[in-house]
C-alpha positions as CSV (number, residue, x, y, z in Angstrom):
1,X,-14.3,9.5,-5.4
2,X,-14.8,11.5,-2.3
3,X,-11.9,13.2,0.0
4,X,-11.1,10.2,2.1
5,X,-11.3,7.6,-0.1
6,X,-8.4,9.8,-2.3
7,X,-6.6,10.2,0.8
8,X,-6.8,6.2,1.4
9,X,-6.2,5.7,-2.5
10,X,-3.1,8.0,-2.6
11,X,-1.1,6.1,-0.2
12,X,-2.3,2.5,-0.9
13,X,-1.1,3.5,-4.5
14,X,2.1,4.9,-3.9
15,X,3.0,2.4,-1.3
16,X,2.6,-0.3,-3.7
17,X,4.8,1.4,-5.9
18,X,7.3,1.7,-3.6
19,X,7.2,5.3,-4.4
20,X,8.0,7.5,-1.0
21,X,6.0,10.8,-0.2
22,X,9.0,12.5,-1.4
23,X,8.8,10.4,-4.7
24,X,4.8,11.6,-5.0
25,X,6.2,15.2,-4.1
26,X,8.0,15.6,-6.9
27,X,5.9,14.4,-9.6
28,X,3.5,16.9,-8.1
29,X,5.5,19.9,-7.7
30,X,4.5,20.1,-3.9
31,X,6.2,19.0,-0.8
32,X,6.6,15.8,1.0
33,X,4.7,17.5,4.1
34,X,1.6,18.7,2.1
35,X,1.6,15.1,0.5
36,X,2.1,13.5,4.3
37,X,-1.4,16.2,4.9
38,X,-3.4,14.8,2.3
39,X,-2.8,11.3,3.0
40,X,-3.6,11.6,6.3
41,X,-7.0,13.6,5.5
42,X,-5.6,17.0,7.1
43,X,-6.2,18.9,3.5
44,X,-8.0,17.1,0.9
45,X,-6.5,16.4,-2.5
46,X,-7.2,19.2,-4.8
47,X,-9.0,18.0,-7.7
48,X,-5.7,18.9,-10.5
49,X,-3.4,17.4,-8.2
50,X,-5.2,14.6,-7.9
51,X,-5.7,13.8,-11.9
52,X,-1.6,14.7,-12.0
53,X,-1.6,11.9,-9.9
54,X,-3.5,9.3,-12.2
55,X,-1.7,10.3,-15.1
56,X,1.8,9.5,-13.1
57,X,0.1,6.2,-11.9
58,X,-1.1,5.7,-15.9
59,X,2.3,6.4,-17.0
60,X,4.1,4.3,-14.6
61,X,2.3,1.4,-15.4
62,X,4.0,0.0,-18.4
63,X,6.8,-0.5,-16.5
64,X,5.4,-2.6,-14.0
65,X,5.3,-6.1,-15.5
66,X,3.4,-7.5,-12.5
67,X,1.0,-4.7,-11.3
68,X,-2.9,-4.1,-12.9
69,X,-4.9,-1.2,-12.2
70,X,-8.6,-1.5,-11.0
71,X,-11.1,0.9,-12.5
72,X,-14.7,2.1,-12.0
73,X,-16.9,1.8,-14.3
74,X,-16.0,4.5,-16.7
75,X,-13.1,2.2,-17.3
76,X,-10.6,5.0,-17.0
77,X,-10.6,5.9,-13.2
78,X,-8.4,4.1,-11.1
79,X,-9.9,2.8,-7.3
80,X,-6.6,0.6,-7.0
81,X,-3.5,-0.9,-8.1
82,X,-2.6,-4.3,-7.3
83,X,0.8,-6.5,-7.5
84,X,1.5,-9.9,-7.3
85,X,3.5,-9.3,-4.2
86,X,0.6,-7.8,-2.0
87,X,-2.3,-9.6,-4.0
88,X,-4.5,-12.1,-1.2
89,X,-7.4,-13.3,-2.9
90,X,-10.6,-12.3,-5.5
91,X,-14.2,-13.0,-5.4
92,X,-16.7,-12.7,-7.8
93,X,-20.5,-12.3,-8.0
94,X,-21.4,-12.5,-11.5
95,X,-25.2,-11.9,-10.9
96,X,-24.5,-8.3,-9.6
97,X,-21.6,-7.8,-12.0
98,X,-19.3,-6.9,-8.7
99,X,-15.9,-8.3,-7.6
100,X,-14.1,-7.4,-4.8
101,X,-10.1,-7.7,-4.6
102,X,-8.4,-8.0,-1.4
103,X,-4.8,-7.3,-0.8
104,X,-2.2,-6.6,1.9
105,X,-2.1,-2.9,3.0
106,X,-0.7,-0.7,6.0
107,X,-3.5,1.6,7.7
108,X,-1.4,5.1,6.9
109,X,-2.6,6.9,10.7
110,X,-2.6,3.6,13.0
111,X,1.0,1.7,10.9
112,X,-1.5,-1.5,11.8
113,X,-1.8,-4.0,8.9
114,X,-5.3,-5.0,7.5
115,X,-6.6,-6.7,4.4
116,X,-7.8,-3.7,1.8
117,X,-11.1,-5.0,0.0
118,X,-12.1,-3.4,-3.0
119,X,-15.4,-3.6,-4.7
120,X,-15.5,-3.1,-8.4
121,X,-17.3,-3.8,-11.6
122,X,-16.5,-6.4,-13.6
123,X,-17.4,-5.2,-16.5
124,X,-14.5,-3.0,-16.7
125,X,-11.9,-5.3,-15.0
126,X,-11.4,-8.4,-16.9
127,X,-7.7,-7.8,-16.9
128,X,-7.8,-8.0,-13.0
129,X,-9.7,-11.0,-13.3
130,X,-6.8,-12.3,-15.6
131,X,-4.3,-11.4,-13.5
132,X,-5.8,-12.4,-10.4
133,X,-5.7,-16.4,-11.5
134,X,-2.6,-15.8,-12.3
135,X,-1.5,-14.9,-9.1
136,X,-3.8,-17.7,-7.1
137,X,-2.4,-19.9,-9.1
138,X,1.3,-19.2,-8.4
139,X,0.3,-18.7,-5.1
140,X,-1.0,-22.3,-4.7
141,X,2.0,-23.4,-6.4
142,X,4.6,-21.5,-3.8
143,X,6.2,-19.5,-7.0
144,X,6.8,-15.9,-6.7
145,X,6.1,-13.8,-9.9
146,X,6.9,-10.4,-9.2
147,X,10.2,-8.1,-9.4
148,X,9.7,-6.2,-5.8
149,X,11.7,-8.4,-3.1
150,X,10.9,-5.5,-0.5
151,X,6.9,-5.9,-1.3
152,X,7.2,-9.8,-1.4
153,X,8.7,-9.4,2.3
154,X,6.7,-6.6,3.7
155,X,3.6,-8.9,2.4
156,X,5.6,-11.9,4.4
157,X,5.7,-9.6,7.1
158,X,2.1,-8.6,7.5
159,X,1.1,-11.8,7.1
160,X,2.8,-12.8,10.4
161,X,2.1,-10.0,12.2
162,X,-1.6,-10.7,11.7
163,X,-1.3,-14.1,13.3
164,X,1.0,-13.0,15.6
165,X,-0.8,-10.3,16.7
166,X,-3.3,-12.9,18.5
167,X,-0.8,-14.0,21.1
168,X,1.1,-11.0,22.1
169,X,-0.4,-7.5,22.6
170,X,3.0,-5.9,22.7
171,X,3.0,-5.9,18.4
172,X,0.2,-3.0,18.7
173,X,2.6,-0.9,20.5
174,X,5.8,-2.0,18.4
175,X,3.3,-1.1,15.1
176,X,2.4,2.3,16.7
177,X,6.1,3.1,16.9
178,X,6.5,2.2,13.3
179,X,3.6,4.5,12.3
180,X,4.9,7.4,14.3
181,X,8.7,6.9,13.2
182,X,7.4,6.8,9.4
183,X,5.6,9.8,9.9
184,X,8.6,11.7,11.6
185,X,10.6,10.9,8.3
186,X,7.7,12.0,6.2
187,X,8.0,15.2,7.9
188,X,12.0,15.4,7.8
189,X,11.8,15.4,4.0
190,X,12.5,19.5,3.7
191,X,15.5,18.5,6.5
192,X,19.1,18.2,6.3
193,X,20.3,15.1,5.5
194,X,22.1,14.4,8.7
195,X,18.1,15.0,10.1
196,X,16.9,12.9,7.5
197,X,18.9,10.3,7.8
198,X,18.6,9.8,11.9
199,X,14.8,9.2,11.0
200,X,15.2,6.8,8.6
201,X,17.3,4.8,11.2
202,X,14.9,5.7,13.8
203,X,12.2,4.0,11.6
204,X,15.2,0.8,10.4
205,X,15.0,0.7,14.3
206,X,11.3,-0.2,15.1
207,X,11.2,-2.2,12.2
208,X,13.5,-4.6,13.4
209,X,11.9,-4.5,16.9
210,X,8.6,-5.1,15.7
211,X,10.7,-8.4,13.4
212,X,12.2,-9.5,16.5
213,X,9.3,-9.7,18.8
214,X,7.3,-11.3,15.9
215,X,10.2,-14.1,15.7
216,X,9.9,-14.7,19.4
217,X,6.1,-14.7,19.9
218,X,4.8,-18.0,20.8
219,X,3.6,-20.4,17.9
220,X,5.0,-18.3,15.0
């Protein structure tokens, strides 16, 4: 895996943990600026850090009752994780041998939501596949499966920003505000807590601007 597809796999990963950059931080024994860095493709991952960062991922996954790991083909290296609560949809093409999940993510630079697809070999993934059909299935059947209320609303969320999104040009600039007020408290992570805490409200803030002008836009 190459330097910004670790950057893009770091943050995808932890976000669908719900882990913070602080959170990653300290299971890597660096700070929640260098992790803000190498998520954003400043400084690329260094290659120890990086496996410290599997095995946290590996270790977590136990438990997480409603979240899967896809691997490459060596069956051990992980491209993504998945949840029920940010899961969208799975296709297969069993002639190649290739499947390709998609699921709800945030861009990390831009704050703009976007469908992350990711191609990978069946082979190795047949307990994606599993739970996958699960999730359609409960999907199609308007049951929620997982244990993360905040991932089931972001998901929510995303989803109507998308469509929103078509009708009112002002959510780019709302989403930009998010992305910059998530970076600031990124950044305010070696702060004091009254700095620390201002950010996080500055970032509470345009969230709920960003939910209010998606409630008012036409058609949604």
């Amino acid at each position: 895996m190459d330097a910004a597809n670790r950057a893009a796999a770091l943050y995808k990963i932890r976000t669908t943990f719900g882990w913070s950059a602080a959170d990653v931080a300290q299971k890597l024994d660096v700070s929640p600026r260098l992790v803000g860095m190498w998520e954003t493709g400043t400084q690329p991952i260094p290659d120890g850090r990086w496996r410290l960062f599997l095995h946290e991922v590996s270790d977590e996954l136990p438990r997480r009752r409603e979240f899967v790991v896809v691997n490459a083909a060596d069956g051990s290296t992980p491209l993504d994780v998945i949840s029920d609560a940010n899961f969208y949809d799975l296709n297969q093409d069993l002639e190649s041998g290739i499947g390709v999940v998609s699921s709800y993510a945030i861009d990390r630079v831009t704050g703009r939501p976007y469908l992350h697809m990711q191609r990978f070999p069946l082979a190795t993934n047949q307990h994606v596949i599993r739970a996958a059909k699960h999730w359609r299935a409960a999907l199609r059947a308007g049951v929620s499966t997982g244990e993360s209320e905040m991932l089931a609303m972001h998901r929510c969320l995303t989803r109507r920003v998308l469509e929103a999104e078509q009708s009112n040009p002002r959510l780019r600039e709302l989403k930009e505000k998010i992305a910059a007020a998530s970076r600031a408290a990124d950044l305010a992570m070696d702060a004091t807590e009254d700095v620390r805490r201002e950010k996080l409200h500055e970032l509470d803030r345009a969230v709920f601007a960003l939910i209010h002008e998606v409630d008012g836009s036409k058609g949604v």
